[in-house]
MDAnalysis code that builds the backbone (N, CA, C; Angstrom):
import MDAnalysis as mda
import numpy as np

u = mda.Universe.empty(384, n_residues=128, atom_resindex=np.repeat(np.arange(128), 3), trajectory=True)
u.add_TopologyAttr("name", ["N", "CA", "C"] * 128)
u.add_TopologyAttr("resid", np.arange(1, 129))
u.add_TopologyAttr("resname", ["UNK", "UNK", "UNK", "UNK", "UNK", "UNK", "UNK", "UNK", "UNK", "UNK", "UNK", "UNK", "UNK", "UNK", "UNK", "UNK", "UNK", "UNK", "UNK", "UNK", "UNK", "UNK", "UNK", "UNK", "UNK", "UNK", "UNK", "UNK", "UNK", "UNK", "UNK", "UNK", "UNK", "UNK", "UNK", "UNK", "UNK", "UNK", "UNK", "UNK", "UNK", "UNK", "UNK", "UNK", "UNK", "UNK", "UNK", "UNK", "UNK", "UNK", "UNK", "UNK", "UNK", "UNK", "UNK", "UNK", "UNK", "UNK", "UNK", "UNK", "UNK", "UNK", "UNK", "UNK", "UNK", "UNK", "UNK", "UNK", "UNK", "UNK", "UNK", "UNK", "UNK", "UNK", "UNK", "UNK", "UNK", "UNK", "UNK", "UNK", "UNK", "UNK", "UNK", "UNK", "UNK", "UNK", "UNK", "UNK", "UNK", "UNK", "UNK", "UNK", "UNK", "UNK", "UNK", "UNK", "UNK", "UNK", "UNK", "UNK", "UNK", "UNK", "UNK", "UNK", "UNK", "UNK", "UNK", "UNK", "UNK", "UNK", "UNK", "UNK", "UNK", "UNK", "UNK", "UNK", "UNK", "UNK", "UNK", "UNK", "UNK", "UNK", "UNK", "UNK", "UNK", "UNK", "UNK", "UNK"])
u.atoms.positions = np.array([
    [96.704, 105.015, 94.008],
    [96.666, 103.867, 93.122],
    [95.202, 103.501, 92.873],
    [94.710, 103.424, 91.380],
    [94.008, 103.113, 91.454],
    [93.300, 101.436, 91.191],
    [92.183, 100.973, 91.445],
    [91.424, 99.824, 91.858],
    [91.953, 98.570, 91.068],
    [92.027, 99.377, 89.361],
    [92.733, 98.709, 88.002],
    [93.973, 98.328, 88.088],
    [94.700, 99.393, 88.982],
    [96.268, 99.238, 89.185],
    [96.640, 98.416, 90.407],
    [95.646, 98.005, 90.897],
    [96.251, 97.101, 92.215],
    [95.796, 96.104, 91.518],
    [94.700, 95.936, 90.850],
    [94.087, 94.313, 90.465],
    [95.707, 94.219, 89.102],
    [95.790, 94.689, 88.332],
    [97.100, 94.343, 87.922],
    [98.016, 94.086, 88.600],
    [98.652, 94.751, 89.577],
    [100.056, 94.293, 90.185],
    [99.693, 93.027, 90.956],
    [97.773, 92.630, 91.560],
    [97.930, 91.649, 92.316],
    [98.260, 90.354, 91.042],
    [97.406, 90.497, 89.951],
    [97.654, 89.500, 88.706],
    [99.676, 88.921, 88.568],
    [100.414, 90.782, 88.498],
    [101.415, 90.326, 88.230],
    [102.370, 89.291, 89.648],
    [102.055, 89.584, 90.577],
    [102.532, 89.197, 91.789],
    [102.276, 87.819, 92.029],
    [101.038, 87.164, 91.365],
    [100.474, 85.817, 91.363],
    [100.806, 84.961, 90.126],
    [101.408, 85.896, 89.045],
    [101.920, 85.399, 87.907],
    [103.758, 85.059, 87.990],
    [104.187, 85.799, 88.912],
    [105.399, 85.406, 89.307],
    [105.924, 84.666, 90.455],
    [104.964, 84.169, 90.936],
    [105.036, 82.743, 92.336],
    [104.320, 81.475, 91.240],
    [103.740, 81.764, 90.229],
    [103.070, 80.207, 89.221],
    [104.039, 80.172, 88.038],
    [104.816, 81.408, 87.549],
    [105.579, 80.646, 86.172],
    [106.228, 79.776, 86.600],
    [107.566, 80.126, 87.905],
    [108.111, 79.269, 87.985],
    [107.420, 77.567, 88.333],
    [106.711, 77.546, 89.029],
    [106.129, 76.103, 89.256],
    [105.826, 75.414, 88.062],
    [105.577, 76.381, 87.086],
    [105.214, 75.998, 85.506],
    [105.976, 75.319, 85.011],
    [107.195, 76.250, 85.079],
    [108.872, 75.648, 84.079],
    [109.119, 74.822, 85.107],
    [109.133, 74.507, 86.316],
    [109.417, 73.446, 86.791],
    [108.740, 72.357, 86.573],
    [107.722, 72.308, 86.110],
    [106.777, 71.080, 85.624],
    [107.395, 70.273, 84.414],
    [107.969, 71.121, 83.988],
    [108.158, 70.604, 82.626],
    [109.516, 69.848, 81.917],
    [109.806, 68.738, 81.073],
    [110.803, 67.958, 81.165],
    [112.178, 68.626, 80.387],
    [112.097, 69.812, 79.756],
    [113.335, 70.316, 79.186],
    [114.098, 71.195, 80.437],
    [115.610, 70.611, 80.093],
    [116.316, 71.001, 81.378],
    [116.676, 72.493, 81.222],
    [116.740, 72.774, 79.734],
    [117.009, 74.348, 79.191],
    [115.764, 75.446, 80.019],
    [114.757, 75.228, 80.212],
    [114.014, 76.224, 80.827],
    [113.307, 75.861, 81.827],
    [113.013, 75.004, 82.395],
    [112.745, 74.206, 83.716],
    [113.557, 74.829, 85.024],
    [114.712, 75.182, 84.869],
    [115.252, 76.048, 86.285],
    [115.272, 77.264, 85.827],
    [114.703, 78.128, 84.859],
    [114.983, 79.208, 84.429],
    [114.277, 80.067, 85.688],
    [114.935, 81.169, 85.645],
    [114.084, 82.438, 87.100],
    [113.434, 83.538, 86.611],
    [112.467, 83.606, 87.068],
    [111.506, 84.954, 86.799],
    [111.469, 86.301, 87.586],
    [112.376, 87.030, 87.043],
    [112.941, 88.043, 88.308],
    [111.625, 89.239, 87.899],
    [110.606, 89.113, 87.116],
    [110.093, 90.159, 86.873],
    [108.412, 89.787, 86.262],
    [107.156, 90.493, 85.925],
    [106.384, 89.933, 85.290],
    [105.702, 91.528, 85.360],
    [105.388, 92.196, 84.111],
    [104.665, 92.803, 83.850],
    [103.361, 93.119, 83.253],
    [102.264, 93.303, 83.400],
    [100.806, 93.344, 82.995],
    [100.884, 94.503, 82.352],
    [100.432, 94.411, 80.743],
    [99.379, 94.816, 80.070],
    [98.134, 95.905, 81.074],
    [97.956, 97.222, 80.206],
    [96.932, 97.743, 80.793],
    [95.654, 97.153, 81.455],
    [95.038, 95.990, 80.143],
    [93.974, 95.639, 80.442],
    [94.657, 94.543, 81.115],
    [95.595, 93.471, 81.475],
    [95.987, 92.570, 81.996],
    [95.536, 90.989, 80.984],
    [95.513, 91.608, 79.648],
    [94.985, 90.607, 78.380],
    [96.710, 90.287, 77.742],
    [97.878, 91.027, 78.669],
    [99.005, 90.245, 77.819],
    [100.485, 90.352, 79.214],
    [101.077, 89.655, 79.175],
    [101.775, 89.702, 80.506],
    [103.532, 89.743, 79.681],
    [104.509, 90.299, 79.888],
    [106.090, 90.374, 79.625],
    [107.008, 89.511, 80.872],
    [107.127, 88.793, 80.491],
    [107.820, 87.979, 81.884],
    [109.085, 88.099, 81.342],
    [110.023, 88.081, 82.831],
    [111.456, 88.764, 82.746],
    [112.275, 87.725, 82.988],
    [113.221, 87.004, 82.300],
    [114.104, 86.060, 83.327],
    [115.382, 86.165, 83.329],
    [116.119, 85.685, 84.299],
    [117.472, 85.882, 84.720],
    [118.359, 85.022, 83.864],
    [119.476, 85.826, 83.011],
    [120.078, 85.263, 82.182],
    [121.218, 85.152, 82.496],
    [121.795, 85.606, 83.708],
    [123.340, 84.569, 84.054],
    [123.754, 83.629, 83.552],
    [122.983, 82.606, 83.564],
    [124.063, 81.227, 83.484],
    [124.005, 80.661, 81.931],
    [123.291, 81.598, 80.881],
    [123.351, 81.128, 79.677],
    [124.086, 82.139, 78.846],
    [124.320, 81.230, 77.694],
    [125.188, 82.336, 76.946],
    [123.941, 82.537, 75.412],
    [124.434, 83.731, 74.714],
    [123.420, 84.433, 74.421],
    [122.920, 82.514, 73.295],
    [123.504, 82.116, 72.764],
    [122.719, 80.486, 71.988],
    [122.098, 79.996, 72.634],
    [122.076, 80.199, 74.110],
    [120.934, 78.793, 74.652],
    [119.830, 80.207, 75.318],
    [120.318, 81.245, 75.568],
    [119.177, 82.614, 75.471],
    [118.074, 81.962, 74.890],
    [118.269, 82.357, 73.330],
    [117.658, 82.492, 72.211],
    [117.203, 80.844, 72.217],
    [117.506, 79.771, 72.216],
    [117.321, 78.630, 72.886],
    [116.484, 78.566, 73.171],
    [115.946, 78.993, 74.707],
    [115.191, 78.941, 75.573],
    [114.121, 79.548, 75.100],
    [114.502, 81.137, 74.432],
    [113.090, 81.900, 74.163],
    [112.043, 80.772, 73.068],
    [112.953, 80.516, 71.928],
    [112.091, 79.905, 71.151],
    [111.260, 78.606, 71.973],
    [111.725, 77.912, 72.564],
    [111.125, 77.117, 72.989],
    [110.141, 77.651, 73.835],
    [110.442, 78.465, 75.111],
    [109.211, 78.949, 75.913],
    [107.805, 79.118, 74.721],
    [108.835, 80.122, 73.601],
    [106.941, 80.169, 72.928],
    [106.477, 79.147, 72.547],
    [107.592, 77.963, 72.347],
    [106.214, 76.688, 72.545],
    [105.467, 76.406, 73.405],
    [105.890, 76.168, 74.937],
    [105.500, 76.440, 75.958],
    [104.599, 77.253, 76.265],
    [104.326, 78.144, 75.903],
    [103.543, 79.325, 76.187],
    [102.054, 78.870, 76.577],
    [101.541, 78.286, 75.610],
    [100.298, 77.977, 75.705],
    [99.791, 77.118, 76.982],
    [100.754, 76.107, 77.368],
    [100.476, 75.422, 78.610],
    [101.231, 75.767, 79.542],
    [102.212, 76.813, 79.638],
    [102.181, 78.057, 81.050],
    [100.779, 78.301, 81.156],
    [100.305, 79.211, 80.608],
    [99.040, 80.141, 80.218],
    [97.755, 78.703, 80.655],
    [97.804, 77.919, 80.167],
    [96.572, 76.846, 81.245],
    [96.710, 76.573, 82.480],
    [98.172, 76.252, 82.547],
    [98.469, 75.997, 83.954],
    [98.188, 77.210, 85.319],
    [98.684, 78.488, 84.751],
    [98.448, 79.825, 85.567],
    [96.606, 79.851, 85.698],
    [96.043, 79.604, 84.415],
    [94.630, 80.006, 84.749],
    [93.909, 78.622, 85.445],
    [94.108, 77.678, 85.082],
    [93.640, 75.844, 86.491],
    [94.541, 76.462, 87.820],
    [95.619, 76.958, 87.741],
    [95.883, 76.737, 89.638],
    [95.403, 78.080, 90.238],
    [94.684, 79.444, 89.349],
    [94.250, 80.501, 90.113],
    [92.638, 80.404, 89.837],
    [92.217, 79.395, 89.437],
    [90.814, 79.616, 88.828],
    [90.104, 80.427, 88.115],
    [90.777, 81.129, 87.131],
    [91.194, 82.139, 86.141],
    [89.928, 81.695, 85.457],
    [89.135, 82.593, 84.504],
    [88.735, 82.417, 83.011],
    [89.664, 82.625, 81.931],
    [90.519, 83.281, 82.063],
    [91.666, 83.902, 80.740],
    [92.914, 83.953, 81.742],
    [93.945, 83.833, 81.199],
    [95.237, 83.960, 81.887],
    [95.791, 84.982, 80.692],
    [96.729, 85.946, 81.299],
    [97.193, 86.964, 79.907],
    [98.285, 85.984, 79.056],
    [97.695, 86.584, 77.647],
    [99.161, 85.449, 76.751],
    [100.633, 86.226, 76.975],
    [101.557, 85.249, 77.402],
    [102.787, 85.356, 78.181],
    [103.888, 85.475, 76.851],
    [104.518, 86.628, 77.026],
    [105.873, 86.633, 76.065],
    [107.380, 86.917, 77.182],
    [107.850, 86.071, 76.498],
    [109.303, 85.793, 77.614],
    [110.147, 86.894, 76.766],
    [111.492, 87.322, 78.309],
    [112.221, 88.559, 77.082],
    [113.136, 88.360, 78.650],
    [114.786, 88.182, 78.379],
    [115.659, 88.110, 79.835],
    [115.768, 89.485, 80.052],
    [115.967, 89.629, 81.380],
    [115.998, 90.716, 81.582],
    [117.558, 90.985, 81.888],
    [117.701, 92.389, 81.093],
    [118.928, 92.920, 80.864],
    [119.904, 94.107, 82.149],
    [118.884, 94.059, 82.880],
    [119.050, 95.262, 84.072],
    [120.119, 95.156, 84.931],
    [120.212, 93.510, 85.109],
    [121.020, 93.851, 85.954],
    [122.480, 93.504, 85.313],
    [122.474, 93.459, 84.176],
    [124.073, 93.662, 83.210],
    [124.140, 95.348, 83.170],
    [122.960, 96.033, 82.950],
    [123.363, 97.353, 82.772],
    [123.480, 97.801, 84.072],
    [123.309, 97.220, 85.173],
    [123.669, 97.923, 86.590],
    [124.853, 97.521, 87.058],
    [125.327, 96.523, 86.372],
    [126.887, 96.406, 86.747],
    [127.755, 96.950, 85.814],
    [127.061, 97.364, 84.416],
    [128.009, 98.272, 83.671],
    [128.214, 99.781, 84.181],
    [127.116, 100.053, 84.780],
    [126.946, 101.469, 85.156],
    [128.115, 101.979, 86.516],
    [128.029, 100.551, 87.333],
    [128.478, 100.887, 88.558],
    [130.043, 100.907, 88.369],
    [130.779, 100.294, 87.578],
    [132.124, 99.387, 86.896],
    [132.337, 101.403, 86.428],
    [131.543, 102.276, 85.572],
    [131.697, 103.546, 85.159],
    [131.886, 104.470, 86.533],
    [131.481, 104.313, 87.392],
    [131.098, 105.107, 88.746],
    [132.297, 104.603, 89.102],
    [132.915, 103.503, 89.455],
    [134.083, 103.164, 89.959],
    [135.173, 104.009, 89.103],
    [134.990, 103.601, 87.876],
    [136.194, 104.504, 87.081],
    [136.650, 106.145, 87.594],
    [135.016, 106.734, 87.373],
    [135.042, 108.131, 87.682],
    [135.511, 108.540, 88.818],
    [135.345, 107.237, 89.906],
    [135.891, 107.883, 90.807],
    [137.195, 107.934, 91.194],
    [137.567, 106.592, 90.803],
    [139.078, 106.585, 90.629],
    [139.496, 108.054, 89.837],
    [139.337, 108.341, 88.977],
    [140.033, 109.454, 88.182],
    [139.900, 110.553, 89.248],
    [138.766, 110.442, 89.814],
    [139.020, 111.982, 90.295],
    [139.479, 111.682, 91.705],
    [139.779, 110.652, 92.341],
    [140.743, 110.779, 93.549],
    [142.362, 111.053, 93.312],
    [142.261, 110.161, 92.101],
    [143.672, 110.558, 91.371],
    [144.140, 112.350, 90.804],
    [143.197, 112.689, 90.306],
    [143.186, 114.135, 89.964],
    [143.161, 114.434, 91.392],
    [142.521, 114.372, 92.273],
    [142.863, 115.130, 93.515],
    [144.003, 114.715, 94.268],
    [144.740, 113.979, 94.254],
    [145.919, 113.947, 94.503],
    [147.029, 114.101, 93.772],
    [147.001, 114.440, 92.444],
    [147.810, 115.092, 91.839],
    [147.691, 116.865, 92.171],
    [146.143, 117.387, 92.357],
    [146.323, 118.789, 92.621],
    [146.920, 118.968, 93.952],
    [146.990, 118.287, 94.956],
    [147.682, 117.909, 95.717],
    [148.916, 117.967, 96.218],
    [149.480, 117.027, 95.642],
    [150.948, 117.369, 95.594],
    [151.669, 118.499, 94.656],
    [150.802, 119.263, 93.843],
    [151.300, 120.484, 93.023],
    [151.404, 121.428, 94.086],
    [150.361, 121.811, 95.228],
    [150.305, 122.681, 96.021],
    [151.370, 122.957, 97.016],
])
């Protein structure tokens, strides 16, 4: 790993213990408990993808939330660079993260498959 790639992951690692304190600062109840299961840096660390957990909304207050965060955005982005003593904080774009819907779609397929083929093996089974 190199020197660039640790000073990024330490950025992203310090950017995901301050959003939340961020949205908790703030008086809208729509993104104020929202969770940051993720935060990714930009090569140069000049733009950050923050990930959040979209369980408990349905896709209207999603889209909800996003628009508003980008109002927000700008005073996340002060707040992250005053509590780390930052000169620049990367400009923050919000996006929920979808992973773990596709890891329960995936696994829900693995269950199927396997059902079928215990079933196929007990049908070759009792043919024998």
């Amino acid at each position: 790993m190199t020197h660039e790639e640790i000073k990024r992951h330490r950025v992203e690692s310090v950017l995901k213990e301050i959003i939340p304190e961020a949205l908790a600062t703030l008086d809208d109840e729509r993104i104020n408990s929202l969770v940051v299961t993720d935060v990714v840096c930009s090569k140069g660390r000049s733009d950050a993808k923050v990930y959040l957990e979209p369980s408990f909304l349905s896709e209207k207050e999603q889209n909800d939330a996003l628009r508003q965060l980008r109002t927000v955005a700008g005073y996340i982005q002060t707040h992250c660079k005053q509590s780390e003593g930052w000169f620049k904080a990367p400009r923050l774009t919000f996006e929920f993260d979808q992973q773990l819907e596709k890891a329960t779609r995936i696994e829900a397929l693995f269950d199927q498959i396997a059902k079928r083929k215990s079933k196929n093996d007990e049908e070759t089974d009792d043919e024998s």
